[in-house]
N, C-alpha and C positions, 0 to 999 in steps of 0.2 A: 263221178267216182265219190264216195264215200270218205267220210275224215280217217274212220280205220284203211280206208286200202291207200288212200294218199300215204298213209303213216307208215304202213307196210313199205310200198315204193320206196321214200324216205330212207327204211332200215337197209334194204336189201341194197341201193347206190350207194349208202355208207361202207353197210362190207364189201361190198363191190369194188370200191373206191382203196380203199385199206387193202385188200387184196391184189390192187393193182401195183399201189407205190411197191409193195413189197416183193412182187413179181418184174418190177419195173429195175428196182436197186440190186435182181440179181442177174438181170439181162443183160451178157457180155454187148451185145450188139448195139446198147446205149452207150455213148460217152462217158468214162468215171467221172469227170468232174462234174456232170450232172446229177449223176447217182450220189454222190458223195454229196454235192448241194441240196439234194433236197434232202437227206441226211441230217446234216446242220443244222437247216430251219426248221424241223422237228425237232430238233433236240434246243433251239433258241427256241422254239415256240413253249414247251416243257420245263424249262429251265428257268428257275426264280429269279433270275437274274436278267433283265431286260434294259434298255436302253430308256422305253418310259414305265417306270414301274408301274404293276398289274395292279397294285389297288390305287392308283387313278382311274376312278369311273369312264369308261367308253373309250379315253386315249390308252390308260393303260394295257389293253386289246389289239387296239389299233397297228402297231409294229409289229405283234404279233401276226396278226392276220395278213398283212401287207407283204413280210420275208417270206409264207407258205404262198402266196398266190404269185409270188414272182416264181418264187423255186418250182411248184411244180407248172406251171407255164412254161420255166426252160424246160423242166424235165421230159412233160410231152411233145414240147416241139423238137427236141434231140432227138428221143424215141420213133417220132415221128406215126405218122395216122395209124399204120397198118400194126405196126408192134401194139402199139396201144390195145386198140379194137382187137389182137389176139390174144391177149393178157386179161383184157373185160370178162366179166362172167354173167351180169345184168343184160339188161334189155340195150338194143343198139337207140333207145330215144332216150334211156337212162344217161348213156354216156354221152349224151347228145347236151340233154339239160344239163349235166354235172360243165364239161367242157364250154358251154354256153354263158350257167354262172362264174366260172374262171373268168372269161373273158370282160362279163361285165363287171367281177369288183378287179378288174387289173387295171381297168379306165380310173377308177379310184387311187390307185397309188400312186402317189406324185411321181413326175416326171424325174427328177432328181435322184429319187433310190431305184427309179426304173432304171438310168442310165447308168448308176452306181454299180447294180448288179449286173448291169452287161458288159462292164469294165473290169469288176473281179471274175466273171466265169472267162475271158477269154483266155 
């Protein structure tokens, strides 16, 4: 595949993906305290106000990135496979990779604010 149709790919799992939360945050059949969590960690991830400030090179990122991949980790496993995949509008290997990468940078977030955020959603 080509650098343009990779890049395509790329745009289209992006709306796809944005499409989804937003599709995800109106679906009664998910949990609200999910919907409203991942919620939050958009609006923490946006919001200049962070725990390691953003102009710290690479860490100031880092908390950022770590409350979106917890949040929406809860948020698809609440949903659960099938809501998901019917809410997708992308290719099913899109959402394949997208769910793929979740899982790989969740190995990344310490143990610590893993267990943290399964102690506030309960």
């Amino acid at each position: 595949m080509s650098v343009a149709g990779v890049l395509k790919e790329v745009a289209l799992a992006a709306l796809a993906l944005g499409k989804l939360l937003v599709r995800l945050a109106r679906d009664e059949r998910v949990a609200r305290r999910y919907r409203v969590g991942a919620g939050l960690a958009l609006a923490y991830a946006v919001l200049p106000f962070d725990l390691i400030p953003d102009r710290i090179p690479v860490l100031g990122k880092v908390d950022d990135a770590a409350v979106a991949v917890l949040a929406l980790t809860r948020l698809f496993e609440a949903a659960g496979d099938d809501i998901v995949r019917e809410h997708w509008d992308a290719s099913p290997e899109s959402l394949d990779a997208v769910l793929g990468a979740l899982a790989v940078a969740g190995r990344f977030v310490p143990k610590r604010l893993r267990m943290a955020a399964s102690a506030v959603a309960r």
